[in-house]
KEZADREN-813183 format. One record per residue (C-alpha): z, x, y. Coordinates in steps of 0.05 Angstrom, whole numbers, always signed. Each point is the difference from the previous one (the first is absolute). Layout:
<sites>
{{Z, X, Y}}
...
</sites>
This chain:
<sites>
{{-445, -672, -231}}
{{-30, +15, +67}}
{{+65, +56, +11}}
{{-21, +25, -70}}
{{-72, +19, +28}}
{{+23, +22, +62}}
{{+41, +45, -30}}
{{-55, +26, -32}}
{{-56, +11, +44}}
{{+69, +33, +51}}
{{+2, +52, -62}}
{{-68, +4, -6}}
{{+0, +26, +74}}
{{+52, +46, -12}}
{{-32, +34, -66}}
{{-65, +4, +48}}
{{+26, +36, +47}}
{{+8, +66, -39}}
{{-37, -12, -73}}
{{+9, +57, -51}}
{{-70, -10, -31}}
{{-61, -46, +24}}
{{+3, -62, +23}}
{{-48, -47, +15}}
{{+19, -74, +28}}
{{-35, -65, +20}}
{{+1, -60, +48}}
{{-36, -68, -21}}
{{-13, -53, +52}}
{{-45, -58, -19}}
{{-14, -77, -34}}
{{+27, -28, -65}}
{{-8, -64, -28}}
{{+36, -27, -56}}
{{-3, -50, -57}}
{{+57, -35, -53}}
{{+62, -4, +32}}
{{-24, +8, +67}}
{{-63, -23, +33}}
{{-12, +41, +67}}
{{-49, +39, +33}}
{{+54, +52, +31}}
{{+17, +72, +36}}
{{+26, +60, -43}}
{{+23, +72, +16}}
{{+12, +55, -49}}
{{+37, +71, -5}}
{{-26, +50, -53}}
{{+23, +67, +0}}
{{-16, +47, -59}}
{{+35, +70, -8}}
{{-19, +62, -44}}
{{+61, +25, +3}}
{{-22, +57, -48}}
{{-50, +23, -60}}
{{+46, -51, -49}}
{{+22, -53, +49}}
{{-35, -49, +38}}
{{+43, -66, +30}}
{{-33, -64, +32}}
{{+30, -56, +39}}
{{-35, -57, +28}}
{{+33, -62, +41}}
{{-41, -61, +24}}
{{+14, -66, +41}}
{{-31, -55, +5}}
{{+8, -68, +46}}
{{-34, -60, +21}}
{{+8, -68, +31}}
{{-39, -63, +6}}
{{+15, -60, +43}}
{{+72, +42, +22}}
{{+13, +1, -71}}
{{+10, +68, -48}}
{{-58, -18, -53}}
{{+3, +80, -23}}
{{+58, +59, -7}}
{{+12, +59, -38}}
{{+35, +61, -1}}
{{-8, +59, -44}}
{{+27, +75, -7}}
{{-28, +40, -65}}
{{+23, +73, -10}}
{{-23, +43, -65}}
{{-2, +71, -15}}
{{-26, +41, -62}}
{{+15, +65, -29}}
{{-49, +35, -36}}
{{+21, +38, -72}}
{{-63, +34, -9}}
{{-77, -14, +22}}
{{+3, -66, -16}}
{{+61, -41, -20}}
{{+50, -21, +51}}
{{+64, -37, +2}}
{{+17, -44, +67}}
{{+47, -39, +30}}
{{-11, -67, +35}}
{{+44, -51, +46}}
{{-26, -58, +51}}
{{+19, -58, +38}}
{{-32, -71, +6}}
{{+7, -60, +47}}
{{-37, -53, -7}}
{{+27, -79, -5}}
{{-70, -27, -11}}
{{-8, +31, -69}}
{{+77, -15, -6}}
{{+44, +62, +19}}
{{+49, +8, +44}}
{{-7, +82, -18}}
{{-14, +28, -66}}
{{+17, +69, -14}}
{{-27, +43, -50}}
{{+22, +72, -29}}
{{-43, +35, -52}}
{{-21, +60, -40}}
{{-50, +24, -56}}
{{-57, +53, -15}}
{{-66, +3, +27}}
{{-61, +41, -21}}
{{-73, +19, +25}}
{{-46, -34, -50}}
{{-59, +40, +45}}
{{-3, +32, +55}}
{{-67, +31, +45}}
{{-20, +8, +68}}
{{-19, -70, +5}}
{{+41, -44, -34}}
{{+71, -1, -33}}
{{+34, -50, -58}}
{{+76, -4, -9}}
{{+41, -32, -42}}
{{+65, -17, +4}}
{{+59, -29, -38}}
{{+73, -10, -4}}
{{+60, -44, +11}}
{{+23, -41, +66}}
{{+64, -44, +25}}
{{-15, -44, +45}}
{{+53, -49, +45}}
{{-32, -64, +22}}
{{+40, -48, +64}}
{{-34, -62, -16}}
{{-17, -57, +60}}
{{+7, -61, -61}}
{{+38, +27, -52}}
{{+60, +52, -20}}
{{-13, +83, +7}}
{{-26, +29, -62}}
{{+12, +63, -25}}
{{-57, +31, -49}}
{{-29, +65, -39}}
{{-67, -4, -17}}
{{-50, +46, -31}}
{{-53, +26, +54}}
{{-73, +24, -20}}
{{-58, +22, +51}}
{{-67, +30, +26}}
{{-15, +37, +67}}
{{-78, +13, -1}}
{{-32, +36, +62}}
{{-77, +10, +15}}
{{-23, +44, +58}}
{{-71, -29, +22}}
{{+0, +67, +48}}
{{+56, +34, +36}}
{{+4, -60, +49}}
{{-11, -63, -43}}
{{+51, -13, -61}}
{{+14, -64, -48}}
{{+57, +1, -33}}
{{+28, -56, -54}}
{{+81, -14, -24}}
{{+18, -41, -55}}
{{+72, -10, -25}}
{{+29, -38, -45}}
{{+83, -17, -11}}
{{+30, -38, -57}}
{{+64, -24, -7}}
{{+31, +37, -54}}
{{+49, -67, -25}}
{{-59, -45, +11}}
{{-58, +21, -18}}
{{-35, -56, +35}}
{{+23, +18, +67}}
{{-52, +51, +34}}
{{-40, +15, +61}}
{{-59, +34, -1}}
{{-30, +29, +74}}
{{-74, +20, +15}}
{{-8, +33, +57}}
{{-77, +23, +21}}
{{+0, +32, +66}}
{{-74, +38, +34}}
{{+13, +51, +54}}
{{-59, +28, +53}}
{{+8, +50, +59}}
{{-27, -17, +69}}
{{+16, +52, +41}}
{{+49, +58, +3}}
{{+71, -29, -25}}
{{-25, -78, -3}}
{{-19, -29, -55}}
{{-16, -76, -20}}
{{+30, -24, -67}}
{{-5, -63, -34}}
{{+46, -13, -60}}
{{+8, -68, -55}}
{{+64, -11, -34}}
{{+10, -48, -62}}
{{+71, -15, -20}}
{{+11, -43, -66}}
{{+73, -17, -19}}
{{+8, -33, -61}}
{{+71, -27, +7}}
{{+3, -9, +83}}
{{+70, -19, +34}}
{{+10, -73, -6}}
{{-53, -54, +41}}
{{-47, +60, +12}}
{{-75, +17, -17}}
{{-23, +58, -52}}
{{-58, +24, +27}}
{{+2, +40, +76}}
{{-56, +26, +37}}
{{-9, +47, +60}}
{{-56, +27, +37}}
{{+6, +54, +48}}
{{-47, +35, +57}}
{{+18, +50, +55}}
{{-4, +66, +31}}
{{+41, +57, -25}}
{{+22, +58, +46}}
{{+25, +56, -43}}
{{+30, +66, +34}}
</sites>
């Protein structure tokens, strides 16, 4: 898992070094604390890099880490490596393409893999805020830490809403939801709320709230996750 993200922040270096369109990238630094599987008060870091790589095409890829201890012992741990891109047909309907990588044995996973595609369109879209939505189909491969791997397809559905407070200051808001297209009772829904203000120059302060609610959780562990984030951003 950790040679998987490697692997992608090295390519991320190379496709930086000579981009074809606009690029714009992202380093997080900062506090997270989390509740459910884990209990901790820990240190995160996080890669975003986002590339217009022309009038139809935009891809994004964002890896994150986080780790802590207490009393000499790991209480906290995750790894994570999300790649997407999205073609544009016209103005406003897209099609993308998805694939990421998890570690993380507190909620149960050894790695989990996921590949996926579907359509997306632009419900509205101004100068200050945007709505997507998004839908499709996704595989996913789970390595369990209690139980055999599991191989599944589920149905994927989604939002991505975006408000621009000014040119500096943004909130933006993800929901997705999966379901298990064999058992219908098997889904995970995701909230993630996330607020976004400039302090000077490149440096920015961000502070983001994730909800994660799994309805049929690997074996032994708890539905509900929480995380909540704050940090400085450089972007360049």
């Amino acid at each position: 898992m950790k040679k998987i993200i490697a692997v992608g922040l090295i390519g991320c270096a190379v496709w930086a070094a000579d981009p074809v369109g606009t690029m714009k990238q992202g380093v997080e630094l900062g506090y997270i604390g989390s509740t459910g599987n884990s209990e901790s008060q820990s240190l995160n870091a996080a890669y975003k890099n986002d590339y217009q790589y022309d009038a139809q095409t935009d891809m994004h890829l964002k890896a994150d880490i986080l780790y802590g201890e207490k009393s000499g012992t790991t209480s906290d741990e995750r790894y994570r490596l999300f790649y997407n891109v999205n073609r544009y047909v016209n103005q406003d309907m897209f099609v993308y393409g998805e694939a990421s990588a998890l570690r993380n044995t507190f909620e149960g996973y050894n790695q989990q893999y996921n590949l996926g595609a579907g359509l997306g369109y632009n419900i509205f879209k101004d100068e200050k805020q945007f709505l997507k939505g998004k839908g499709g189909l996704q595989f996913r491969r789970s390595n369990y830490t209690t139980q055999p791997h599991d191989n599944f397809y589920y149905l994927k559905g989604g939002l991505d809403y975006a408000y621009n407070f000014s040119k500096t200051n943004q909130f933006t808001a993800v929901w997705t939801l999966l379901d298990n297209m064999k058992r219908i009772k098997d889904y995970e829904t995701v909230v993630n709320l996330g607020l976004k203000m400039l302090i000077v120059d490149q440096l920015s302060f961000r502070v983001g709230f994730q909800l994660k609610y799994d309805n049929v959780p690997p074996i032994g562990k708890k539905k509900t996750d929480t995380t909540t984030t704050a940090g400085i951003v450089y972007t360049f």
